[in-house]
C-alpha positions as CSV (number, residue, x, y, z in Angstrom):
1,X,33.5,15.3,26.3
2,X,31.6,18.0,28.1
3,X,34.7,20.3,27.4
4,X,34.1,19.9,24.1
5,X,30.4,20.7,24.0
6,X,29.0,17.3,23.6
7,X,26.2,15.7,25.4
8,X,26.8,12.3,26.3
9,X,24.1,10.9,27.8
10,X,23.8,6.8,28.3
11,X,20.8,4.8,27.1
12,X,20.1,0.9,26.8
13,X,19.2,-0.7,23.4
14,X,17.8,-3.5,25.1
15,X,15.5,-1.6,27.2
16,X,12.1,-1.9,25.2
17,X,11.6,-5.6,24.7
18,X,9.3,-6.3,21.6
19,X,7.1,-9.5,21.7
20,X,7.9,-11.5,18.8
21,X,9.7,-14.7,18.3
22,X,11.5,-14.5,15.4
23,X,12.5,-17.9,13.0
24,X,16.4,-18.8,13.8
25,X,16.9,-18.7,10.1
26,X,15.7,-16.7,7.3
27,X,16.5,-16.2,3.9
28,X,16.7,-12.9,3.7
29,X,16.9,-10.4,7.1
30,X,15.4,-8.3,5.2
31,X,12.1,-10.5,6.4
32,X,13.3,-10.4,10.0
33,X,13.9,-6.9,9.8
34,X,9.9,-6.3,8.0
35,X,8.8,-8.2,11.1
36,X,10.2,-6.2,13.8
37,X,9.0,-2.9,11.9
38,X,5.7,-3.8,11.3
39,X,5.4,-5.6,15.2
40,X,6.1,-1.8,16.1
41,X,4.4,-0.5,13.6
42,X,1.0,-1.8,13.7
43,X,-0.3,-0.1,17.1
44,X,-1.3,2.5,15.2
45,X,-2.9,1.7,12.5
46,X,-6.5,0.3,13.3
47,X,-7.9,3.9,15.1
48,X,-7.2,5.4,11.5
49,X,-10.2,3.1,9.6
50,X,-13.3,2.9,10.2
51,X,-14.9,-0.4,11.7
52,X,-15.3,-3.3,9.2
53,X,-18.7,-2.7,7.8
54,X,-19.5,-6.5,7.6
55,X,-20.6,-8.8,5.1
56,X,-22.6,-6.8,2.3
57,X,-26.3,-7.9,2.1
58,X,-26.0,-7.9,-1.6
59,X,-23.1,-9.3,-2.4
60,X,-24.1,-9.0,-6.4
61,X,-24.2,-5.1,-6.2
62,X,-21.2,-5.1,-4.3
63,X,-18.9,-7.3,-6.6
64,X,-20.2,-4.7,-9.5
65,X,-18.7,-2.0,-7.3
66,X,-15.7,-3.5,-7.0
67,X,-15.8,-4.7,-11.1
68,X,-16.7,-1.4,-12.0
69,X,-14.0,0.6,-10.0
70,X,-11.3,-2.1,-11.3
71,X,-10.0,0.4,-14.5
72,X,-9.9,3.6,-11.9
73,X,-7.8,1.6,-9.2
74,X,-5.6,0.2,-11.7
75,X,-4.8,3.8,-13.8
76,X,-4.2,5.3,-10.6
77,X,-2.1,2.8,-8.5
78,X,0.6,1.9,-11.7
79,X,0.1,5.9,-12.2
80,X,1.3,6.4,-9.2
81,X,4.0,3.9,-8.8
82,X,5.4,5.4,-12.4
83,X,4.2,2.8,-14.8
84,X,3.0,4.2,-18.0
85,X,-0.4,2.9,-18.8
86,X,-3.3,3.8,-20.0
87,X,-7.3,2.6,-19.2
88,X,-7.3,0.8,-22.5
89,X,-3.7,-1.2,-22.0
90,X,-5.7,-1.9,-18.5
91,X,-8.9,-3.5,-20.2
92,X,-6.8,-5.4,-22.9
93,X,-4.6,-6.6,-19.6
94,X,-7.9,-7.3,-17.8
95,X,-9.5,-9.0,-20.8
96,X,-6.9,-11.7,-22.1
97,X,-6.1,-9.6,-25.4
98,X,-2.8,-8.4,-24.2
99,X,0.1,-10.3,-25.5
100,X,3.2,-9.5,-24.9
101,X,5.1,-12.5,-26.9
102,X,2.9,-11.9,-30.1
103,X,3.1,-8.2,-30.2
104,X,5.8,-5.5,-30.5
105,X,3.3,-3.0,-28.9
106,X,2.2,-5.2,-26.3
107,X,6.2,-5.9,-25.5
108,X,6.9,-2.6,-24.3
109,X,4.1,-2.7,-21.7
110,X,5.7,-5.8,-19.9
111,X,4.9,-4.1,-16.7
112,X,1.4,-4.1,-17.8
113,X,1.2,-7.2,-15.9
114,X,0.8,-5.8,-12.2
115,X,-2.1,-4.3,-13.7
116,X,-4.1,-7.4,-12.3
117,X,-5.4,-7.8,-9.1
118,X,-5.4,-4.5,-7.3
119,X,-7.9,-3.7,-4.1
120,X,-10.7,-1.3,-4.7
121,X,-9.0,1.3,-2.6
122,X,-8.3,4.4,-5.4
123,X,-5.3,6.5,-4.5
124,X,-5.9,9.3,-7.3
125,X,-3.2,10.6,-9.7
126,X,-4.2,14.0,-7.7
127,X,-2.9,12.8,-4.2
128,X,0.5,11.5,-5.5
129,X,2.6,13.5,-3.7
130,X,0.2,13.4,-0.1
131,X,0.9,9.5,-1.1
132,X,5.1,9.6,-1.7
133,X,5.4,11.9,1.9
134,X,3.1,9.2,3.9
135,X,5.2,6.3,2.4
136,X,8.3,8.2,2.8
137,X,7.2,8.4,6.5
138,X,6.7,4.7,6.9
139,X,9.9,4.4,5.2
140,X,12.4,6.6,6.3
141,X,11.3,8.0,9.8
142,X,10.1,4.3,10.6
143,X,6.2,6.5,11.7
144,X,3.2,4.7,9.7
145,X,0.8,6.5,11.2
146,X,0.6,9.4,8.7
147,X,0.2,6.3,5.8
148,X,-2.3,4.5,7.8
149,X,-4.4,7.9,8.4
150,X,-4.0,8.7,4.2
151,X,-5.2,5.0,3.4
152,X,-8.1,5.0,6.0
153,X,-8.9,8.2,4.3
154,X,-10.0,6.7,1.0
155,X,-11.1,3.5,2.5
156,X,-13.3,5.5,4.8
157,X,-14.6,7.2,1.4
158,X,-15.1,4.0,-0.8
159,X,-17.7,2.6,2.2
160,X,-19.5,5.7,2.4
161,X,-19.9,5.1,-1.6
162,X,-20.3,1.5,-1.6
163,X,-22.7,1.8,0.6
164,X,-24.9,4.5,-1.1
């Protein structure tokens, strides 16, 4: 092989062990696989947020925070993801008044529907592509520590706010 100009050199796939009992049967390995990537994974995530701030002392002022941010998160997470929406398709989703058997405009929004329930944490329109290259990080080169640094970022930023 060396005549040829390749370096062979040995190395044992069993060498790192990883501490994590996995189930003897799945349904998917796709869920086996997620385990083992995230049990390497998530080392470094924690140094990239800040420490938990606690419970808020007023926990009315900060469930209107959260309320009040609910349109911004949603236009800019489905924005990001691709979904075409808009901050009025996100208050008719939020309010009850979207219908998508009833109405042939509310139809084509079907995806409207993961408009509920997103975290606080905006990731703006703006940062799309500082988004795509963390996830494609995680994702591809199997390193979440660029993701984990961009989301601790803006969470970083929403306690500094919330708590102003």
């Amino acid at each position: 092989m060396r005549t040829a100009d390749f370096d062979i050199r040995e190395s044992d796939p069993f060498e790192d062990r990883i501490d994590l009992i996995l189930p003897a049967r799945e349904q998917s390995p796709y869920v086996n696989r997620i385990r083992l990537m995230w049990q390497r994974m998530r080392k470094k995530i924690p140094g990239q947020f800040p420490a938990a701030p606690g419970r808020p002392s007023d926990i009315d002022t900060y469930l209107k925070s959260v309320d009040d941010i609910y349109v911004t998160d949603a236009y800019h997470s489905l924005s990001i993801e691709g979904y075409r929406i808009s901050p009025e398709l996100i208050e008719r989703v939020r309010s009850g008044e979207w219908n998508p058997d009833g109405y042939d405009d509310d139809r084509e929004y079907r995806n409207a529907l993961v408009a509920r329930g997103f975290p606080w944490t905006v990731i703006p329109l703006e940062k799309r592509d500082d988004y795509m290259a963390a996830l494609e990080s995680a994702s591809v080169r199997q390193d979440i520590a660029p993701f984990a640094m961009f989301l601790g970022r803006f969470v970083s930023d929403n306690l500094g706010v919330m708590a102003s």
